[in-house]
C-alpha positions as CSV (number, residue, x, y, z in Angstrom):
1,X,19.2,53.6,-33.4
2,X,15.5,54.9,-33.2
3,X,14.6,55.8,-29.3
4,X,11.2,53.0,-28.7
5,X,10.6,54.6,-25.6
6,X,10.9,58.0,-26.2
7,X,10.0,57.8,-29.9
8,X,6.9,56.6,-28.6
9,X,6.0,58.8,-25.7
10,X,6.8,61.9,-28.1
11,X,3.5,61.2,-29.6
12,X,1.7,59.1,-27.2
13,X,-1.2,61.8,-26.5
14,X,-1.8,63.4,-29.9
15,X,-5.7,62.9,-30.1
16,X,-8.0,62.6,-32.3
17,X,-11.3,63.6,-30.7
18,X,-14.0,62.5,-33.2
19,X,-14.0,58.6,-31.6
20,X,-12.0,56.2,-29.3
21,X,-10.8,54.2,-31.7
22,X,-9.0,56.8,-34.3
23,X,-6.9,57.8,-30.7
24,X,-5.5,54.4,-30.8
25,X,-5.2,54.6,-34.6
26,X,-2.6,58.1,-34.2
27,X,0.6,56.6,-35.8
28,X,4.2,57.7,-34.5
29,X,6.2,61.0,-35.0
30,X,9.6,62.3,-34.9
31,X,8.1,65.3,-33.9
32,X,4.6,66.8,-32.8
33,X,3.1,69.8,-32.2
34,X,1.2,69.4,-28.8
35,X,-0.3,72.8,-28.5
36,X,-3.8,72.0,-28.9
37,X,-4.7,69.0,-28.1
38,X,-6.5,69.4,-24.8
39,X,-8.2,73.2,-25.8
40,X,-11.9,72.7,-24.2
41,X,-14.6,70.0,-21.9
42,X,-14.7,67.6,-25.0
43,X,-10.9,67.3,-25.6
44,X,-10.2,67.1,-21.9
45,X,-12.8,64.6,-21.7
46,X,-11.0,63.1,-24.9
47,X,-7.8,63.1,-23.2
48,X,-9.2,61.6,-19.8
49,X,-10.1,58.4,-22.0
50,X,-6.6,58.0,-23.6
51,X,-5.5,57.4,-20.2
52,X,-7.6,55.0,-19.0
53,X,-7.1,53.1,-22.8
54,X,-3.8,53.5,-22.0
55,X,-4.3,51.4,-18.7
56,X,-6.1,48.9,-20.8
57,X,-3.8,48.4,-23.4
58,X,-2.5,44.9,-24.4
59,X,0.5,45.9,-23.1
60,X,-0.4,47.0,-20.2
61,X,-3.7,45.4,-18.0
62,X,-5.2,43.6,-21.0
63,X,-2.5,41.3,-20.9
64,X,1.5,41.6,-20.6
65,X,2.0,43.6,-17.2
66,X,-0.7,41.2,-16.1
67,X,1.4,38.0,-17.0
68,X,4.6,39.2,-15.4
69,X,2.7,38.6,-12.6
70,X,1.4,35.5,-12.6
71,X,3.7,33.5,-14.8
72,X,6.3,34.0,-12.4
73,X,4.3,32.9,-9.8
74,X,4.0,28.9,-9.4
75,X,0.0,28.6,-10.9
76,X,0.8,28.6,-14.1
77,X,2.5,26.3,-17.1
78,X,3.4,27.5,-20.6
79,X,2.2,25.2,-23.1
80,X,3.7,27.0,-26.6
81,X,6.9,27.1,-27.9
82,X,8.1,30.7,-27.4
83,X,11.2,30.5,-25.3
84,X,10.6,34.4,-23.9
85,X,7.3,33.6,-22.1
86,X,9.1,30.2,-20.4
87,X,11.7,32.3,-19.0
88,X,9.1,33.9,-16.3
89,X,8.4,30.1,-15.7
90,X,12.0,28.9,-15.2
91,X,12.9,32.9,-13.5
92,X,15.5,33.7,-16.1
93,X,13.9,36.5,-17.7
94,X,16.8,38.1,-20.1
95,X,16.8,42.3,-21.1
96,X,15.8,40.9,-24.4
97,X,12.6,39.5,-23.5
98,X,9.1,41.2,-25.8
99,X,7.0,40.8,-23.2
100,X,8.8,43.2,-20.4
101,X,9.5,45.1,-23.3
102,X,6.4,45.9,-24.1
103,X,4.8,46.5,-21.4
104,X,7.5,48.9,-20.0
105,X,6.8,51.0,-23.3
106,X,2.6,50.6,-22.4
107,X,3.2,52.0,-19.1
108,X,5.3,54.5,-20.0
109,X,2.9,55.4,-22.7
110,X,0.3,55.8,-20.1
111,X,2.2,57.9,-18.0
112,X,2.7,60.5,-21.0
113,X,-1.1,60.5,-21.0
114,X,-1.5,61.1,-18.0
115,X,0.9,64.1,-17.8
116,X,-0.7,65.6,-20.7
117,X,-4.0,66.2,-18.9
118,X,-2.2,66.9,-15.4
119,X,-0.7,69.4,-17.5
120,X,-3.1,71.0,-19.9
121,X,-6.3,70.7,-18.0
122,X,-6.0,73.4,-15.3
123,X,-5.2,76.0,-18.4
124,X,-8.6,75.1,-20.1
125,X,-10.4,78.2,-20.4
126,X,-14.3,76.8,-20.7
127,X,-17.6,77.9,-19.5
128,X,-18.6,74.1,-19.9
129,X,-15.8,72.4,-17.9
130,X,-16.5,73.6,-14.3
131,X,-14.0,73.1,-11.1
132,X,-15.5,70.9,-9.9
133,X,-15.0,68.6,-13.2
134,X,-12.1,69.8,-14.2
135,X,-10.8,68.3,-10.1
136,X,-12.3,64.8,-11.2
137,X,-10.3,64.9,-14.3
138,X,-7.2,65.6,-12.7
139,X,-8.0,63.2,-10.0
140,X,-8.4,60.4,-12.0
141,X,-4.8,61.0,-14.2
142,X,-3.2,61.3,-10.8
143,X,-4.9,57.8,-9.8
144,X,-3.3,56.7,-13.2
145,X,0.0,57.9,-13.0
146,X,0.1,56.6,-9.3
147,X,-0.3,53.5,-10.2
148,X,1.2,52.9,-13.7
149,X,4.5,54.1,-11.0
150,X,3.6,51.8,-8.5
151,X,3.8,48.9,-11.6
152,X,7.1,49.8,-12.4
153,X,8.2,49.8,-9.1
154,X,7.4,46.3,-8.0
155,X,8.2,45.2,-11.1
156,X,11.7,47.0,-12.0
157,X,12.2,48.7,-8.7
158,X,14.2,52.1,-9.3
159,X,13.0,53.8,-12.8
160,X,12.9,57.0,-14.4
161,X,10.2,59.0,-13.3
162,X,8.8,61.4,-15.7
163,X,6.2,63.6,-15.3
164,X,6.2,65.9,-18.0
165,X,4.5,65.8,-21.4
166,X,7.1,64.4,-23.6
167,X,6.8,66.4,-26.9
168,X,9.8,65.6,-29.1
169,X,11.8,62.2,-28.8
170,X,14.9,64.2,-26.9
171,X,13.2,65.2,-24.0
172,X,13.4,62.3,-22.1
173,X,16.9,61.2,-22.9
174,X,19.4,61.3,-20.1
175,X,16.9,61.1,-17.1
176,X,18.6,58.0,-15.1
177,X,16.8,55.6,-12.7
178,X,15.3,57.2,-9.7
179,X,16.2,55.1,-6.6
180,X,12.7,52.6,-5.4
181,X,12.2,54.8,-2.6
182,X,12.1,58.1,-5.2
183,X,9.7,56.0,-6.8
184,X,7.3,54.8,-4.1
185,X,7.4,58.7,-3.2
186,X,6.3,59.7,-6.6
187,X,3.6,56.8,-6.1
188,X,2.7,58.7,-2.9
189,X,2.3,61.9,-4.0
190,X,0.0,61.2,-6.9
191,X,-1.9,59.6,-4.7
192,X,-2.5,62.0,-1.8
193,X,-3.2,64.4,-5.0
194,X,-5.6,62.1,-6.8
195,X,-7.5,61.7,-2.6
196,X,-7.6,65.6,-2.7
197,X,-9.3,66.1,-6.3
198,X,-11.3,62.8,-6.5
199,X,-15.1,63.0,-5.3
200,X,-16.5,60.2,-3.0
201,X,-18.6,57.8,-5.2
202,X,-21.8,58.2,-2.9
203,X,-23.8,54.9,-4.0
204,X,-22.3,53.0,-7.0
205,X,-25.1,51.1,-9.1
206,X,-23.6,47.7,-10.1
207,X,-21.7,48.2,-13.3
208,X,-21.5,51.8,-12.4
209,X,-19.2,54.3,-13.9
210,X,-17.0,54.6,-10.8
211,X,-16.2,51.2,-11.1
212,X,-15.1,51.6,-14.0
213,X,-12.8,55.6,-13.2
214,X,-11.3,56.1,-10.5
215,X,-13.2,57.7,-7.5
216,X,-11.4,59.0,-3.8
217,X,-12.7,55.6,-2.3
218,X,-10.2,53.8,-5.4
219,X,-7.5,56.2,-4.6
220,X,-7.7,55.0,-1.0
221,X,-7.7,51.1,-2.1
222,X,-4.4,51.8,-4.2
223,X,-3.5,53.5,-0.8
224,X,-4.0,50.2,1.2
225,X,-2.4,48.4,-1.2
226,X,0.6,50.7,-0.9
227,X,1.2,50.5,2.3
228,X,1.2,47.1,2.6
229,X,4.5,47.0,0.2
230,X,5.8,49.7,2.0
231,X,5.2,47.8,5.6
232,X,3.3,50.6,7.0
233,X,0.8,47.9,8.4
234,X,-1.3,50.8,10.6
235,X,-1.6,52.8,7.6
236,X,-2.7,49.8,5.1
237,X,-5.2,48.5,7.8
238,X,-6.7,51.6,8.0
239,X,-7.2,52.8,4.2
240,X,-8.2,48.7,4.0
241,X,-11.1,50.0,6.2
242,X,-12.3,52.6,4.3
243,X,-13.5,50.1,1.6
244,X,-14.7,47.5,3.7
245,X,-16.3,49.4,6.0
246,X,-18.2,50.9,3.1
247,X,-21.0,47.3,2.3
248,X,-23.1,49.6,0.4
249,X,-20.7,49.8,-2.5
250,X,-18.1,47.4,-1.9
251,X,-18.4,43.8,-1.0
252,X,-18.0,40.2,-0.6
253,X,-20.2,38.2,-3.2
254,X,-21.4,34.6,-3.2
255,X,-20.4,31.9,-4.7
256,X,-17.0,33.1,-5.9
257,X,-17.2,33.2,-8.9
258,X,-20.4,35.7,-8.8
259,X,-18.1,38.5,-9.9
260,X,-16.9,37.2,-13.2
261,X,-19.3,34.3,-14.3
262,X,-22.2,34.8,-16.7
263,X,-21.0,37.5,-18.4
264,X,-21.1,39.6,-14.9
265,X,-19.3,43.4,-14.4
266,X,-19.1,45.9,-12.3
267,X,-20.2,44.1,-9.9
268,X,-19.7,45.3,-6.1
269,X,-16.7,42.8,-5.5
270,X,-15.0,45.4,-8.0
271,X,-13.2,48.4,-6.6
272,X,-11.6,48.8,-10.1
273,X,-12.0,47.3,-13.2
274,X,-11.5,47.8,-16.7
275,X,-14.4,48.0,-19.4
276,X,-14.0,46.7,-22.7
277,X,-16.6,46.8,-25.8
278,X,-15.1,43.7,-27.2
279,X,-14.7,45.6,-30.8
280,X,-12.7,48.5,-30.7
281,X,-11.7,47.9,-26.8
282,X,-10.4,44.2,-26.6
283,X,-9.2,42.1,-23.7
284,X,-6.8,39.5,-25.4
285,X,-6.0,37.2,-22.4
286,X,-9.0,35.0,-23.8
287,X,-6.8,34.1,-26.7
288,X,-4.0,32.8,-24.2
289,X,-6.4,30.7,-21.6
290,X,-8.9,29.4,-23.7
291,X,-9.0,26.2,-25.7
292,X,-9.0,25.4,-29.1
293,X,-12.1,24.3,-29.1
294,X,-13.6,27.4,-27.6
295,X,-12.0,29.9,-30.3
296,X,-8.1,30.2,-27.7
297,X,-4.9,29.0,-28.1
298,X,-3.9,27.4,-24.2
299,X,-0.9,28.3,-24.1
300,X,-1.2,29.6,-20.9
301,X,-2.6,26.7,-18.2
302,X,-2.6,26.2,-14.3
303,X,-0.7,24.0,-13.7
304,X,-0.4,20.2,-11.9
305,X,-0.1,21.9,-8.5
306,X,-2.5,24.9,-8.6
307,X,-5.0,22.3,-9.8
308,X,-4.5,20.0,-7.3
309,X,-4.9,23.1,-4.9
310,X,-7.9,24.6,-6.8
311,X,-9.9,20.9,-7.2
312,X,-9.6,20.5,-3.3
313,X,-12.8,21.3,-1.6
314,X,-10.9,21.5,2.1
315,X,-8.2,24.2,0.4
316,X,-10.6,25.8,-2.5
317,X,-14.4,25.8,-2.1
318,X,-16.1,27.5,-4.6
319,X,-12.6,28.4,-6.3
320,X,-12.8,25.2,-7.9
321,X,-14.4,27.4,-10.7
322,X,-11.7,29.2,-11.8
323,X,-10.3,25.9,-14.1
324,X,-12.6,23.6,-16.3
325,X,-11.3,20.4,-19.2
326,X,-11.4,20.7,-22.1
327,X,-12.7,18.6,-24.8
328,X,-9.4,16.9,-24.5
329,X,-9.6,16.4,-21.1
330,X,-7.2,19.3,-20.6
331,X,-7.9,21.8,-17.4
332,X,-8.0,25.3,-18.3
333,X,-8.4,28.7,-16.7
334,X,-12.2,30.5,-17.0
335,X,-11.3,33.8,-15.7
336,X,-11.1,34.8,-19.1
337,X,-14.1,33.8,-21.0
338,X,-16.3,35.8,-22.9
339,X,-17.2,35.1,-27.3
340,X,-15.9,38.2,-27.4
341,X,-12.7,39.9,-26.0
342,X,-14.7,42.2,-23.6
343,X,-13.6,40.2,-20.4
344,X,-12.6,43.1,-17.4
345,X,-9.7,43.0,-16.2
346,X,-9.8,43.2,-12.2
347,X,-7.4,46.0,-11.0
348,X,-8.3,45.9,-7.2
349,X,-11.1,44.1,-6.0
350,X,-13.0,44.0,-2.5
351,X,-11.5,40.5,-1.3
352,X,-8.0,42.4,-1.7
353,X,-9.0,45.0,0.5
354,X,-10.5,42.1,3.5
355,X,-6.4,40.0,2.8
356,X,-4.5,43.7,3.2
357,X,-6.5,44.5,6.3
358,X,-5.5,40.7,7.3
359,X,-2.1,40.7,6.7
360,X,-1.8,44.1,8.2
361,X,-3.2,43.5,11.7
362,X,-1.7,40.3,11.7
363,X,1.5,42.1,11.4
364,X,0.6,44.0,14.4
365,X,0.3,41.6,16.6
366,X,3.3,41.8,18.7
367,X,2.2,45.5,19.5
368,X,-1.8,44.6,20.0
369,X,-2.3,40.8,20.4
370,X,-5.7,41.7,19.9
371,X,-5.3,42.2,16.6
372,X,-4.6,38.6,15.5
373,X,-8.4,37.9,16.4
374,X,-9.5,41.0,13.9
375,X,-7.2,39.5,11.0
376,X,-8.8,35.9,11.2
377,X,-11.9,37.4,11.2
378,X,-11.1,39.4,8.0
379,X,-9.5,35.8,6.5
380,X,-12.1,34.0,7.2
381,X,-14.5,36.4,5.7
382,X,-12.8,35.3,2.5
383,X,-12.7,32.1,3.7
384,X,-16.9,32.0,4.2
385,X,-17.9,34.0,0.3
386,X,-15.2,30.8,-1.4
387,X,-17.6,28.2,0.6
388,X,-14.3,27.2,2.9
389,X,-14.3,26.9,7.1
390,X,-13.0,29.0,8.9
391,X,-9.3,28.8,9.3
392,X,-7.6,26.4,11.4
393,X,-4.6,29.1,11.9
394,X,-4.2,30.1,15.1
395,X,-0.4,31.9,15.7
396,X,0.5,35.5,13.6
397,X,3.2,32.7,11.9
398,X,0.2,30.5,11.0
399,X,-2.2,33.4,10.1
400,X,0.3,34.9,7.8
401,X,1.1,31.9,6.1
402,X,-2.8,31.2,5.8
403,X,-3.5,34.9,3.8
404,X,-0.4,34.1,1.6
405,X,-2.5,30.7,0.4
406,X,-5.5,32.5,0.5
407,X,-4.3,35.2,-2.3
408,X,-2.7,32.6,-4.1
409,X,-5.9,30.9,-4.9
410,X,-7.9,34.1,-4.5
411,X,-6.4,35.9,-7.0
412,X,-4.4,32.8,-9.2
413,X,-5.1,34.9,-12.5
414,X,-4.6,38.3,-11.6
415,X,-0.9,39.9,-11.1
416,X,-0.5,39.5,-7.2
417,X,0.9,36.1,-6.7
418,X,4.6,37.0,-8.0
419,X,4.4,40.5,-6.5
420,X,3.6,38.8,-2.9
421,X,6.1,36.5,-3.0
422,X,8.7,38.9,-3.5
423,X,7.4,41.7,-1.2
424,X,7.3,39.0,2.0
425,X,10.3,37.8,1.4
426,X,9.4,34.6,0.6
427,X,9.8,34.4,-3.4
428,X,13.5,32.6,-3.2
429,X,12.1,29.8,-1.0
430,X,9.0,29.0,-2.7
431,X,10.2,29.2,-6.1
432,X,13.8,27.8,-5.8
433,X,15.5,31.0,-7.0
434,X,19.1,31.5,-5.8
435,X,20.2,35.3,-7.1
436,X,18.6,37.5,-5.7
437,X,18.7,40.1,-8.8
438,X,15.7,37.7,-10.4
439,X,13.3,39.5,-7.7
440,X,13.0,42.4,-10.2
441,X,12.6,42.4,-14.1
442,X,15.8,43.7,-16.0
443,X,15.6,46.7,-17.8
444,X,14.4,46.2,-21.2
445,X,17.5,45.6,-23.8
446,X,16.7,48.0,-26.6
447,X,15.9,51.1,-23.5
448,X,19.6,50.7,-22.5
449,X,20.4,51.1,-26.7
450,X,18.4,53.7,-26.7
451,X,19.5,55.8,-23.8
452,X,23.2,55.4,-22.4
453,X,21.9,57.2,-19.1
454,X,19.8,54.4,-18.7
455,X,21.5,51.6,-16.7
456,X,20.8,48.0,-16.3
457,X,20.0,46.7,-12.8
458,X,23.1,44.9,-11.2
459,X,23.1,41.0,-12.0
460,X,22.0,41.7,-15.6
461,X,24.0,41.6,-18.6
């Protein structure tokens, strides 16, 4: 049987440098020669862009990764009839299921695009691609391969980490999972590599370039986020700071909804977000959120509860925005909007940054008991930009508990809500699972055809 994954990653970054949209267009290989595909500035430059449409793919942040997680969460219904995307709903996702098939084959792909330039760019020999670019380059595949690893991580656990260009459809076979710790080291590593290269962003115009590539202050958000999976609540609090401390680039905007609404971008309550032209770079979550009657399909809509929470001025405030009806009377999700697919897609935003720093010195309470005092102040920073009053939580128990509803309402459409249920702990009470193998995805069926050294995560058949 044909190898998907490494079938695909053999040819993942053969590019075609004369537009954006013949890269996508490069059709797979058995076998391909790789020797000069990143030769000067224009191909590196070239190369650099694969990545980040890698990133952006529809099976990566413009839509499957994305639903993994939130439709295990508890916002959202399924309103079609494909039994695969009602498994996230009922958590009992089976190996066969597309979507976590295709996304582990996006994120994979990404990764081989990002070890192409990590690879080739330090040998280009060319007057026009100085240090100091070719740094920012590098810096930004590391940012990528960071966190396309962190994706897998919290969503599989232990994988295969791979950080070679693949070149022929046999060089990845045999590589077994790496352990979750190997993983989150890798994650760790790219990182601190990406902080080294990556210049500061100095003053970022809104819908500025650097929110848009990865600068050292994004590295450091993807650090905070990190650490707060990892429990390393000094750490995450302070490479929290380092964004919100910096109100010239990054901040809190009012209403809520000022960062999405009326065709709005790279804005500065985005740390990281993804462009798209709306031609030949699409976002196709609108297809999934919106009604008939505005050109969608619905199939994917918050549900009784999360619209019970998100209509409640006391719980919501301004958040109320994020759902509309329909012409049928039918609520809806706006997030996703635009005539055009060209809607971003929100990969770390400032009010994350203010909810890590939170949780984080809520968590060290028992060692500071002034921190508690620091947290509600970051909560209720949130809190105050959604139109809410400040928090009635007044014990590290109640404080916590109070972030986790935050970010549930915060972010209902973006992929945290599963992710922080499972990292606290707290997924098997909320959402009535009882084996604890559901916490991670399974291995994707035709990756364990394909590869015998692959094997599938205990629990799954």
């Amino acid at each position: 049987m044909t190898n998907p994954i490494k079938y695909i990653l053999a040819i993942a970054f053969v590019i075609s440098f004369s537009s954006c949209e013949k890269f996508l267009e490069v059709e797979p290989r058995a076998s391909v020669s790789d020797e000069v595909t990143i030769y000067d500035k224009g191909s590196a430059e070239s190369a650099l862009h694969g990545v980040y449409n890698g990133l952006a793919d529809a099976g990566y942040y413009g839509m499957s990764f994305q639903s993994i997680g939130y439709l295990n969460g508890d916002n959202i219904q399924w309103t079609g009839s494909q039994s695969q995307i009602q498994e996230f709903i009922n958590h009992k996702v089976n190996p066969e299921n597309a979507t976590i098939s295709t996304a582990w084959v996006a994120i994979y792909r990404t990764i081989n695009r990002a070890n192409n330039v990590i690879a080739k760019v330090p040998e280009v020999v060319d007057p026009l691609l100085t240090e100091t670019a070719k740094k920012q380059i590098l810096g930004e595949a590391y940012f990528v391969r960071a966190l396309a690893y962190f994706d897998l991580a919290r969503t599989w656990g232990g994988v295969p980490i791979v950080t070679k260009p693949t070149k022929t459809p046999a060089d990845n076979i045999g590589i077994t999972r790496s352990t979750i710790e190997q993983v989150y080291n890798q994650v760790l590593a790219d990182l601190d590599q990406a902080e080294t290269l990556l210049p500061l962003p100095g003053n970022i115009a809104v819908g500025g370039s650097d929110r848009y590539r990865a600068n050292r202050k994004t590295a450091f958000a993807l650090k905070a986020r990190y650490y707060l999976y990892r429990n390393d609540w000094t750490k995450a609090e302070e490479y929290a700071d380092k964004i919100v401390a910096d109100n010239g680039n990054y901040r809190l905007l009012k209403p809520f909804n000022s960062f999405f609404a009326n065709d709005a971008r790279g804005t500065q309550e985005s740390v990281f977000e993804l462009f798209y032209n709306g031609t030949t770079e699409q976002n196709t979550h609108k297809n999934q959120w919106l009604p008939q009657n505005l050109g969608g399909t619905r199939q994917w809509a918050p549900n009784n509860a999360f619209v019970a929470l998100v209509t409640d001025p006391v719980t919501s405030g301004g958040r109320s925005t994020l759902v509309a009806k329909d012409n049928q009377n039918r609520w809806y999700g706006t997030l996703y909007y635009r005539p055009t697919p060209s809607d971003p897609s929100y990969i770390i935003r400032t009010a994350e940054l203010y909810l890590i720093r939170a949780e984080a010195k809520a968590q060290q309470f028992d060692a500071n008991p002034a921190k508690l005092a620091e947290a509600i102040a970051d909560l209720n920073a949130v809190r105050d930009r959604a139109g809410l009053a400040p928090t009635s939580a007044v014990t590290k128990e109640q404080v916590l508990s109070a972030i986790e509803n935050e970010r549930r309402l915060e972010f209902a459409y973006e992929p945290h809500r599963w992710f922080d249920l499972v990292r606290t702990g707290r997924a098997k009470q909320v959402l009535n699972i009882t084996e604890d193998f559901r916490l991670v995805m399974p291995i994707p069926a035709e990756q364990l055809l394909a590869d015998r050294a692959l094997e599938q995560t205990l629990g799954y058949k």
